[in-house]
Backbone as JSON Lines, residues from 0, in Angstrom:
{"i":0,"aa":"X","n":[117.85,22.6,26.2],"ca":[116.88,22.0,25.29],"c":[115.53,22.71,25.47]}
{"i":1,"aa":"X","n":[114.77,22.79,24.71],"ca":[113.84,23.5,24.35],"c":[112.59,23.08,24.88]}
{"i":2,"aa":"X","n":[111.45,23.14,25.24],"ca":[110.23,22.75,25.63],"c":[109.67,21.85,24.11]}
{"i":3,"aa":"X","n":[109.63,22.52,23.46],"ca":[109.69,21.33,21.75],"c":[110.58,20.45,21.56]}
{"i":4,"aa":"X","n":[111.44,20.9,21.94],"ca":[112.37,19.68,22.1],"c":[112.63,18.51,22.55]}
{"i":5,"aa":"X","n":[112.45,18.6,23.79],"ca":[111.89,17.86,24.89],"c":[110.89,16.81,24.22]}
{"i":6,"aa":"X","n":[109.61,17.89,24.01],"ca":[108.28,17.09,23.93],"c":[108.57,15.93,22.7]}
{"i":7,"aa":"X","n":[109.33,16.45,21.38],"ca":[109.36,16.13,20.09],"c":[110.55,14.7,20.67]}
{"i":8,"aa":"X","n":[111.62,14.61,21.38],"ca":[112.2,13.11,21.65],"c":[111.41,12.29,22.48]}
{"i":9,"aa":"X","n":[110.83,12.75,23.18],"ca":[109.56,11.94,24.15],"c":[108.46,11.21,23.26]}
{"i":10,"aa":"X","n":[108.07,12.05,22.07],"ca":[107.45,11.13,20.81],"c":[108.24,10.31,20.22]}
{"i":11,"aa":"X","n":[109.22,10.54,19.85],"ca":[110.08,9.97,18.86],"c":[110.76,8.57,19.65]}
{"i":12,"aa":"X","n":[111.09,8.5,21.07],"ca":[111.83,7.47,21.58],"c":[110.46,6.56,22.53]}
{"i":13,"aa":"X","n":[109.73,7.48,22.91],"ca":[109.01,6.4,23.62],"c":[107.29,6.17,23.14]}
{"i":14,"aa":"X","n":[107.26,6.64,21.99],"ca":[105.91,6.64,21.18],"c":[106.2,6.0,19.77]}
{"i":15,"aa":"X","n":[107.41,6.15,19.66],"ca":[108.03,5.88,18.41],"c":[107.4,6.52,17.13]}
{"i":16,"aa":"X","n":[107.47,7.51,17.09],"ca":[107.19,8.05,15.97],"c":[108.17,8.88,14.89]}
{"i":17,"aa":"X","n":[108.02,8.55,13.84],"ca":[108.93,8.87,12.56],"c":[109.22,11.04,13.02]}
{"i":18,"aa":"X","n":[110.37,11.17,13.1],"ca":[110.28,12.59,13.54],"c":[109.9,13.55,12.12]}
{"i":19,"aa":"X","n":[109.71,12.55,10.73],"ca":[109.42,13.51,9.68],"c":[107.8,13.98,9.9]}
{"i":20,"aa":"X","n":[107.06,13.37,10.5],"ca":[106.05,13.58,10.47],"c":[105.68,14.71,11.84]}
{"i":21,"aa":"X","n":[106.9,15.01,12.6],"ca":[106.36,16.35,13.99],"c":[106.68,17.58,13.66]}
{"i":22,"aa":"X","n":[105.33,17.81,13.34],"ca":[105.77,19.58,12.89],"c":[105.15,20.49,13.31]}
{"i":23,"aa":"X","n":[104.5,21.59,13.71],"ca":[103.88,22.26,13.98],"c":[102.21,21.91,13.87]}
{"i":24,"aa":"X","n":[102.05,21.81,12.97],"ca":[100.7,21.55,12.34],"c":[100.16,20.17,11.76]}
{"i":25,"aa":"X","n":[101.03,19.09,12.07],"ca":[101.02,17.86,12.87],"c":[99.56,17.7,13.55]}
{"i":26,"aa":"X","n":[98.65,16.68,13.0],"ca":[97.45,16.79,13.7],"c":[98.03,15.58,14.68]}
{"i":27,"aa":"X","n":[97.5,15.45,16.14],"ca":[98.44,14.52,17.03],"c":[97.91,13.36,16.93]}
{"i":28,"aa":"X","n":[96.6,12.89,16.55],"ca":[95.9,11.63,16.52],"c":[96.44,11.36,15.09]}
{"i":29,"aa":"X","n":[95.57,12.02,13.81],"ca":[95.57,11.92,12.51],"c":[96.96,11.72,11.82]}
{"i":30,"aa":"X","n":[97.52,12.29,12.18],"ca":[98.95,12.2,11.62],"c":[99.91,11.48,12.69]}
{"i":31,"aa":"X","n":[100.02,11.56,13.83],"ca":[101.04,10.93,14.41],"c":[100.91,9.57,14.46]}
{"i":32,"aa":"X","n":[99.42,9.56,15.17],"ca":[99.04,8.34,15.31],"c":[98.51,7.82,16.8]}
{"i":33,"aa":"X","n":[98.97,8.97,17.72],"ca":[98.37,9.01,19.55],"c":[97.32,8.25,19.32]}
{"i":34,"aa":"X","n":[97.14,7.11,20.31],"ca":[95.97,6.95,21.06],"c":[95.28,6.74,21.91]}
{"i":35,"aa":"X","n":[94.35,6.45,22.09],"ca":[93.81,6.83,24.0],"c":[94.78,6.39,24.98]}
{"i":36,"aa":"X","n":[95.59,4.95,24.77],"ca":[96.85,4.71,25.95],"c":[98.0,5.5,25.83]}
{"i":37,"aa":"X","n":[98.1,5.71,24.77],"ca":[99.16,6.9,24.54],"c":[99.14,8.1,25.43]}
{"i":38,"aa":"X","n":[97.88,9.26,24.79],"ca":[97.39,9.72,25.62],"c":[98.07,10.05,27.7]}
{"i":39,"aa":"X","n":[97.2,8.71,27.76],"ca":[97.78,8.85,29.05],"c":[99.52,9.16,29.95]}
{"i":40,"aa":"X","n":[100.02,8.01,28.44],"ca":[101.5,7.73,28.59],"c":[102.44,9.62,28.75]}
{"i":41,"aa":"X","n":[101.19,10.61,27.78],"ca":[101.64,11.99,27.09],"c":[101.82,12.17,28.6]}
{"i":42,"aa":"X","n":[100.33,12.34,29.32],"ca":[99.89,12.98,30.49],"c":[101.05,12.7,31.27]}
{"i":43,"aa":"X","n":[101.66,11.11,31.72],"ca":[102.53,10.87,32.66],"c":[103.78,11.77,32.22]}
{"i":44,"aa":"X","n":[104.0,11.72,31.12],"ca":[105.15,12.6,30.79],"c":[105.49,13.74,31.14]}
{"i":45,"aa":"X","n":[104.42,14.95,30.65],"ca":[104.26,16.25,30.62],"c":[104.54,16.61,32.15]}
{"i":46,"aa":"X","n":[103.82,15.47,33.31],"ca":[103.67,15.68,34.98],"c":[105.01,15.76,35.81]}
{"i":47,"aa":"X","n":[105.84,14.49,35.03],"ca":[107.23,14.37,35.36],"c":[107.96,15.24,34.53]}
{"i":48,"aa":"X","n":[108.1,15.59,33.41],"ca":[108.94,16.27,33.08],"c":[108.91,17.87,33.05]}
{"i":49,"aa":"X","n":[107.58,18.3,33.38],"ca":[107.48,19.7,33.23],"c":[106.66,20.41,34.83]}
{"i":50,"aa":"X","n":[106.25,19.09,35.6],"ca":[106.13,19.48,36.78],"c":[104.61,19.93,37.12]}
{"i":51,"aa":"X","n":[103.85,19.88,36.2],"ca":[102.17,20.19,36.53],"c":[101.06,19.11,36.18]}
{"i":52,"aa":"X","n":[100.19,19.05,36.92],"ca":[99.43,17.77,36.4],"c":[98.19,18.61,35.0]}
{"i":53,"aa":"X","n":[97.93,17.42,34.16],"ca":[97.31,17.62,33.27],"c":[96.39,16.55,33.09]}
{"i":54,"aa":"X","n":[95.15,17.21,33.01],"ca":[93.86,16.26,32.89],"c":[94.17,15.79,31.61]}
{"i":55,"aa":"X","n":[93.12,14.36,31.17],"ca":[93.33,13.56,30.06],"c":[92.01,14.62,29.2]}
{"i":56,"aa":"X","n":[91.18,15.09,30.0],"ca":[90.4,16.0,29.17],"c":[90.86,17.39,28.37]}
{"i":57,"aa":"X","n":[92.22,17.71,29.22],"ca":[92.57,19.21,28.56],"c":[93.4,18.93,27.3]}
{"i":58,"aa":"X","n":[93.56,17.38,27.65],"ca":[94.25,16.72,25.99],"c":[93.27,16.83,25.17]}
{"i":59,"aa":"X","n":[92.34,16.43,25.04],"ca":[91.46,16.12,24.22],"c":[91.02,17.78,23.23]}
{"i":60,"aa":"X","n":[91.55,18.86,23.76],"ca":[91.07,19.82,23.26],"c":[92.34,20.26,22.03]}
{"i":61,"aa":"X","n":[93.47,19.37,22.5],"ca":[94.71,19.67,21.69],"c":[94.9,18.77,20.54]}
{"i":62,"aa":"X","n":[94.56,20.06,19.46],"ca":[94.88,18.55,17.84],"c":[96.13,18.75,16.96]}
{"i":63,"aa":"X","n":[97.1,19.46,17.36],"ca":[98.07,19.93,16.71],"c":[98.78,19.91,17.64]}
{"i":64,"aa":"X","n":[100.41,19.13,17.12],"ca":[101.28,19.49,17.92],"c":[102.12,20.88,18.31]}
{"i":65,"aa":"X","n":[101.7,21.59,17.49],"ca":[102.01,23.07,17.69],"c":[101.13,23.81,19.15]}
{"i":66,"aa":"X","n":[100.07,23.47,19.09],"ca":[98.64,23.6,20.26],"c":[99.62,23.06,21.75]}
{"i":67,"aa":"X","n":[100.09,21.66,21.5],"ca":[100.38,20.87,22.86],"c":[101.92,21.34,23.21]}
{"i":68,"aa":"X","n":[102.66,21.99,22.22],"ca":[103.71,22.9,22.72],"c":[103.81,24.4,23.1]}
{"i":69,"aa":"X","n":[102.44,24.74,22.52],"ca":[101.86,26.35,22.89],"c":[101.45,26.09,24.86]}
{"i":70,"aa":"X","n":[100.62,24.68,24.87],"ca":[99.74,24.94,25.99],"c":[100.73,24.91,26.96]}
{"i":71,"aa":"X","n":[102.22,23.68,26.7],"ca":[102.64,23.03,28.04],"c":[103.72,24.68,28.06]}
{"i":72,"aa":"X","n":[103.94,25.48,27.08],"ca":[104.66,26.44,27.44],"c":[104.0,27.51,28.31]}
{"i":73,"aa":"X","n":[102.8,28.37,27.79],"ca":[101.95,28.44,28.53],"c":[101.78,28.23,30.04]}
{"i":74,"aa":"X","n":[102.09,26.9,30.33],"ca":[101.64,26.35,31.86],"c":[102.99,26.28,32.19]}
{"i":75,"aa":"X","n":[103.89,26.28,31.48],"ca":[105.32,26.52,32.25],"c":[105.67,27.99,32.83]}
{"i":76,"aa":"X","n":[105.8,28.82,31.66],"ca":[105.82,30.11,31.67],"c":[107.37,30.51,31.1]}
């Protein structure tokens, strides 16, 4: 499974979000609907499932879900 992949059922089952709406260019507040508890819920996720911690601030710079699958790949490698 894919690092998008991953991230995109982690929205969909425990954020509940409609998967027509995760796309690349998906704004993550505006369109999905994230919010600040969410947020955090992302952070716990990303720590356990991909193994690095992530400030709630380096979220804040990510507005596209295309951005938050660029970065966590990025920090994976």
């Amino acid at each position: 499974m894919t690092i998008e992949e991953r991230i995109k059922n982690f929205l969909v089952d425990e954020m509940e979000i409609n998967p027509a709406k995760i796309n690349p260019d998906a704004r993550l507040k505006e369109d999905m609907g994230i919010d600040s508890l969410e947020v955090v819920d992302t952070v716990v996720f990303v720590e356990r499932e991909f193994g690095f911690k992530m400030k709630s601030e380096e979220f804040k710079d990510i507005k596209t879900f295309g951005q938050f699958v660029d970065y966590i790949t990025e920090r994976v490698g």
